[in-house]
C-alpha positions as CSV (number, residue, x, y, z in Angstrom):
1,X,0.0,0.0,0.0
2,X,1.2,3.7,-0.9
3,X,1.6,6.0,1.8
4,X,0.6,9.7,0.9
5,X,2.1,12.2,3.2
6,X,0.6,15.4,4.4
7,X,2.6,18.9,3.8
8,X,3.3,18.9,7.6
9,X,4.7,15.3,7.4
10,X,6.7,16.1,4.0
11,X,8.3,18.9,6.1
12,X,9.0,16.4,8.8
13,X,10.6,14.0,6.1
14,X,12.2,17.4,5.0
15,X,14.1,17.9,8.6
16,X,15.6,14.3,8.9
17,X,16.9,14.1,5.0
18,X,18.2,17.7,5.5
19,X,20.5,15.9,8.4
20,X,21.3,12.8,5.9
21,X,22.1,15.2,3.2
22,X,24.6,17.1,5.5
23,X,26.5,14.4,6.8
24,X,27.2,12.9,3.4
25,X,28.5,16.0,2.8
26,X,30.7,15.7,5.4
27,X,31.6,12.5,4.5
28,X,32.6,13.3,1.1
29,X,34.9,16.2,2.5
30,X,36.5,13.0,4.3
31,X,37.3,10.9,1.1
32,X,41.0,11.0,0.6
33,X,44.0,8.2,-0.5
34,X,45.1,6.0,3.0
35,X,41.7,6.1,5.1
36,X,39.6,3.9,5.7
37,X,36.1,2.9,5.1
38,X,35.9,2.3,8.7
39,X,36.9,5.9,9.3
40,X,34.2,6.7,7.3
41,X,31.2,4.9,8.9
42,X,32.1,5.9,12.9
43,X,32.4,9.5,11.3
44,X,28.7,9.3,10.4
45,X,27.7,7.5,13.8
46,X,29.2,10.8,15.5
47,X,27.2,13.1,13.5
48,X,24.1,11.6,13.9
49,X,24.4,11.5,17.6
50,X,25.5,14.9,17.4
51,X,21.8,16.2,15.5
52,X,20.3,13.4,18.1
53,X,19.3,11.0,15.8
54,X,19.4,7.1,15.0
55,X,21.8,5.5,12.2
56,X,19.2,3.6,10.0
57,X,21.2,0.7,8.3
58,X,22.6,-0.5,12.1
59,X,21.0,-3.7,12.6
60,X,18.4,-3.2,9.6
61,X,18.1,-6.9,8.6
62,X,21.4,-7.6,10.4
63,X,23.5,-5.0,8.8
64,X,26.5,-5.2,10.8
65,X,27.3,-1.5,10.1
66,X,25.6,2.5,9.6
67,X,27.0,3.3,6.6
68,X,27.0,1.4,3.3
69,X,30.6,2.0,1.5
70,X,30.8,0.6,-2.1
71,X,34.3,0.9,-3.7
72,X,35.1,0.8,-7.6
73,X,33.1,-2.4,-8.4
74,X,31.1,-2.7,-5.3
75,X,27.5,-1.5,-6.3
76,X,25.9,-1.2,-2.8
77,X,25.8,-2.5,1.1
78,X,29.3,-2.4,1.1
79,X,30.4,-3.1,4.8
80,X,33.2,-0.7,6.3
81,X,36.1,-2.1,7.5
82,X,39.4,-1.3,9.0
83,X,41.3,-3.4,6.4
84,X,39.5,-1.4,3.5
85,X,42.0,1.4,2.8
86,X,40.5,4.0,-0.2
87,X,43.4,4.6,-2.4
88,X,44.0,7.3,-5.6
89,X,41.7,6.4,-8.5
90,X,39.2,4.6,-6.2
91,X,35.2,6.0,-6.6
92,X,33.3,5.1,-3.5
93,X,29.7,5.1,-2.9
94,X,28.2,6.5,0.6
95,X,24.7,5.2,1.0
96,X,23.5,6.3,4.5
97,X,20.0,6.8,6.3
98,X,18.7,8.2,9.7
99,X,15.6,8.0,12.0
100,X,13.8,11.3,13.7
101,X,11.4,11.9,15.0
102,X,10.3,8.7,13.6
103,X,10.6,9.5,10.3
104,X,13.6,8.1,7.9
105,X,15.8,9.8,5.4
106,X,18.1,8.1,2.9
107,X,20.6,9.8,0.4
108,X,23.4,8.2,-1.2
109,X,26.2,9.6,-3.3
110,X,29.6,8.4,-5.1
111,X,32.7,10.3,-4.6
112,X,36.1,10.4,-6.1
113,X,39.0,9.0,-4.4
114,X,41.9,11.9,-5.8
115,X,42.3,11.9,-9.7
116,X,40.2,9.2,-11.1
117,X,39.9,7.7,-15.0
118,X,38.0,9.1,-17.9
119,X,35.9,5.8,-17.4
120,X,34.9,6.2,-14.0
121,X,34.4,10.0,-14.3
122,X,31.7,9.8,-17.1
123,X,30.0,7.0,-15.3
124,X,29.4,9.3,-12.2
125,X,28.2,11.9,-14.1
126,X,26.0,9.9,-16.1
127,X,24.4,8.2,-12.7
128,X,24.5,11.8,-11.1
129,X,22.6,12.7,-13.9
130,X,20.2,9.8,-15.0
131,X,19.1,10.7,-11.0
132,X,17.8,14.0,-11.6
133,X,16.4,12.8,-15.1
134,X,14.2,10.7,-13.2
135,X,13.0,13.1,-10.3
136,X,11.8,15.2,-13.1
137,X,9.3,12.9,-13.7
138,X,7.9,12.7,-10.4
139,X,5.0,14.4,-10.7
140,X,1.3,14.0,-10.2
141,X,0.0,12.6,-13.9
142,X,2.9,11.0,-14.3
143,X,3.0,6.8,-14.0
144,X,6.0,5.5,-11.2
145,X,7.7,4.2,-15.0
146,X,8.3,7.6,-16.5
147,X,10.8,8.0,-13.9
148,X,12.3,4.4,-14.6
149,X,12.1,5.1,-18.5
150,X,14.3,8.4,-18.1
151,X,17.1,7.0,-16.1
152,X,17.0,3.3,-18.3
153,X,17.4,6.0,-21.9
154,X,19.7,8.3,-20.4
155,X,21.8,5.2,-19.1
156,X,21.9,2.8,-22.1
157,X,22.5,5.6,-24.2
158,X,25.7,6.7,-23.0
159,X,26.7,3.0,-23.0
160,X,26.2,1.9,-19.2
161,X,24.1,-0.8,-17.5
162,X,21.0,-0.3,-15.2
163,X,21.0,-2.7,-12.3
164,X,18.1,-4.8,-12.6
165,X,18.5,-6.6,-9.1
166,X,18.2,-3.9,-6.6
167,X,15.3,-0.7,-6.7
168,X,14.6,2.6,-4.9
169,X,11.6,2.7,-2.8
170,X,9.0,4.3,-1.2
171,X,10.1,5.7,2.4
172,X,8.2,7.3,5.3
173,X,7.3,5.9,8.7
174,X,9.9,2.9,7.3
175,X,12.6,2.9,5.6
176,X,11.4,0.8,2.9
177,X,7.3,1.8,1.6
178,X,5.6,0.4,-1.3
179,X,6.6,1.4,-4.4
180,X,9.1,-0.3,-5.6
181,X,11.1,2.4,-7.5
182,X,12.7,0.1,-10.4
183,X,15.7,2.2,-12.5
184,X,14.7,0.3,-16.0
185,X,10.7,-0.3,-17.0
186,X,10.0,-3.7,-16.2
187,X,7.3,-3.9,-18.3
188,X,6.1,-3.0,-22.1
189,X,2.3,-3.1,-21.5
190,X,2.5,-1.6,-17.5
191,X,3.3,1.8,-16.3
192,X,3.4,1.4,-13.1
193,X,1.5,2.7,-10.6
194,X,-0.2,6.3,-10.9
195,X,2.3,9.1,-9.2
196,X,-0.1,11.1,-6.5
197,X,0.5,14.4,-4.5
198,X,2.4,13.2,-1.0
199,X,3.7,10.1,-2.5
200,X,7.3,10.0,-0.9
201,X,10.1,8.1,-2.4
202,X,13.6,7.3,-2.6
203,X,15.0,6.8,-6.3
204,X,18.4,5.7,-6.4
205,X,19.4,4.4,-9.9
206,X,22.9,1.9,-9.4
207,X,25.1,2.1,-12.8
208,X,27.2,-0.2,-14.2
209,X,29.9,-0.1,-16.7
210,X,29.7,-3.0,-17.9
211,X,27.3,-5.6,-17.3
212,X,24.0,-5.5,-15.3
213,X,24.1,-8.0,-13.4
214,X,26.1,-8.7,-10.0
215,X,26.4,-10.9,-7.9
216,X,26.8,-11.0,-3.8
217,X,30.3,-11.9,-1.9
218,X,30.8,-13.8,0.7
219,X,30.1,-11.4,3.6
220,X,26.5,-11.6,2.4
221,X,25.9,-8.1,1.6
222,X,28.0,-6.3,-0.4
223,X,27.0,-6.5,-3.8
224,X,29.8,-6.4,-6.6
225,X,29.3,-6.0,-10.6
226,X,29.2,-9.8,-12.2
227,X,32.4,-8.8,-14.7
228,X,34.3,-7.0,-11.8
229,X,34.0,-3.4,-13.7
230,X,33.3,0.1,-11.6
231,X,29.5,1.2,-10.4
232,X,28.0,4.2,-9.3
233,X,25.5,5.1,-6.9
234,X,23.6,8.2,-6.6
235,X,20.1,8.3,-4.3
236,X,17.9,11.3,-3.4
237,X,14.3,10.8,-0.9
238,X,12.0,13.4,-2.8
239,X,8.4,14.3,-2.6
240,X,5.7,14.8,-4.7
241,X,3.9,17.8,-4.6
242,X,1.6,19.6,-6.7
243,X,4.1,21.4,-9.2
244,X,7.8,20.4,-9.0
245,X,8.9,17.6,-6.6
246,X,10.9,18.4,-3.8
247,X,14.5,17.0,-3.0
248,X,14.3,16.3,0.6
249,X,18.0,14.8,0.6
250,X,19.4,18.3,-1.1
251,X,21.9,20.0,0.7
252,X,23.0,23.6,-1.1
């Protein structure tokens, strides 16, 4: 069932994905050659106690971490680890969510470890972009596949993969709401379901350079391309409204 938020609980959403946005902000000010990813995720515990609010991912299913950390061909769920050092030419996805108030946000972005390839540089901007492609479409009119239809074009035009395995989501009260927020059209003769004022989601297309598909390693949740090449990860939570959709996650 779709959740439709009021204005005064959009502006609730608004406060917590304000936080999110910040702090991967922080984060990304953070990415350099020698740290780890480790580094990274008790940097985001202490800023989310700091704004007095929860870490999502800890514990959500059994993540073992709060922050997701996805390097080169990593696509998501990423676990941070001491022994993961980010080195020059790395990319690195942060994928990270907080609770308050009782509300959840959920951003994620990829960031450049130093000077990076031509390669991995043009599939950043491509997922950075195929993201905002598909918020445009979030409007009220509009069928949940208009947004999957612009990122799947804009991908597989500039000669990248859409990640078929793992979707966006709706996101409110929980951190995962129905709809299912596919990054390709899963169907010819289906649209999807009709996009409605208050409708909150998450869309978060996952790129590949190569191949769609991926496979999981042995730690049992971080995801990795099947061919080994790099992925990129770009997520905003944004809500539908009656003219443009707003990007909850933004931070200016």
């Amino acid at each position: 069932m779709i959740i439709l938020k009021t204005k005064e609980e959009i502006e609730k959403m608004r406060i917590v994905n304000k936080m999110v946005g910040e702090i991967l902000n922080i984060l990304k000010n953070e990415v350099k050659p020698g740290i780890t990813t480790e580094h990274l995720d008790k940097l985001a515990v202490e800023e989310a106690k700091k704004r007095h609010s929860r870490c999502a991912f800890k514990g959500y299913g059994g993540f073992p971490k709060s922050l997701c950390t996805s390097v080169n061909e990593e696509v998501v769920h990423g676990v941070p680890s001491k022994k993961k050092v980010l080195k020059k030419g790395d990319i690195v996805s942060l994928d990270f969510g907080l609770i308050y108030e009782g509300w959840y946000g959920d951003s994620a972005i990829t960031v450049a470890v130093g000077e990076i390839d031509s390669e991995k540089k043009k599939l950043m901007d491509v997922t950075r972009k195929a993201l905002y492609l598909g918020i445009e479409q979030a409007r009220p009119g509009n069928y949940l596949y208009d947004i999957s239809d612009a990122i799947q074009t804009y991908v597989e035009r500039n000669g990248f993969s859409v990640v078929r395995d793992y979707v966006g989501h709706g996101i409110g009260r929980y951190l995962h709401e129905d709809p299912p927020v596919p990054n390709y059209v899963p169907s010819k003769t289906d649209r999807g379901p009709l996009l409605k004022v208050g409708m909150t989601i998450a869309i978060e297309p996952m790129i590949n350079s190569g191949t769609w598909r991926v496979r999981v390693k042995k730690d049992k949740w971080t995801v990795v391309a099947a061919d080994g090449k790099p992925s990129a990860h770009f997520e905003h939570t944004i809500a539908i409204t009656e003219s443009d959709p707003i990007i909850l996650s933004e931070v200016n």
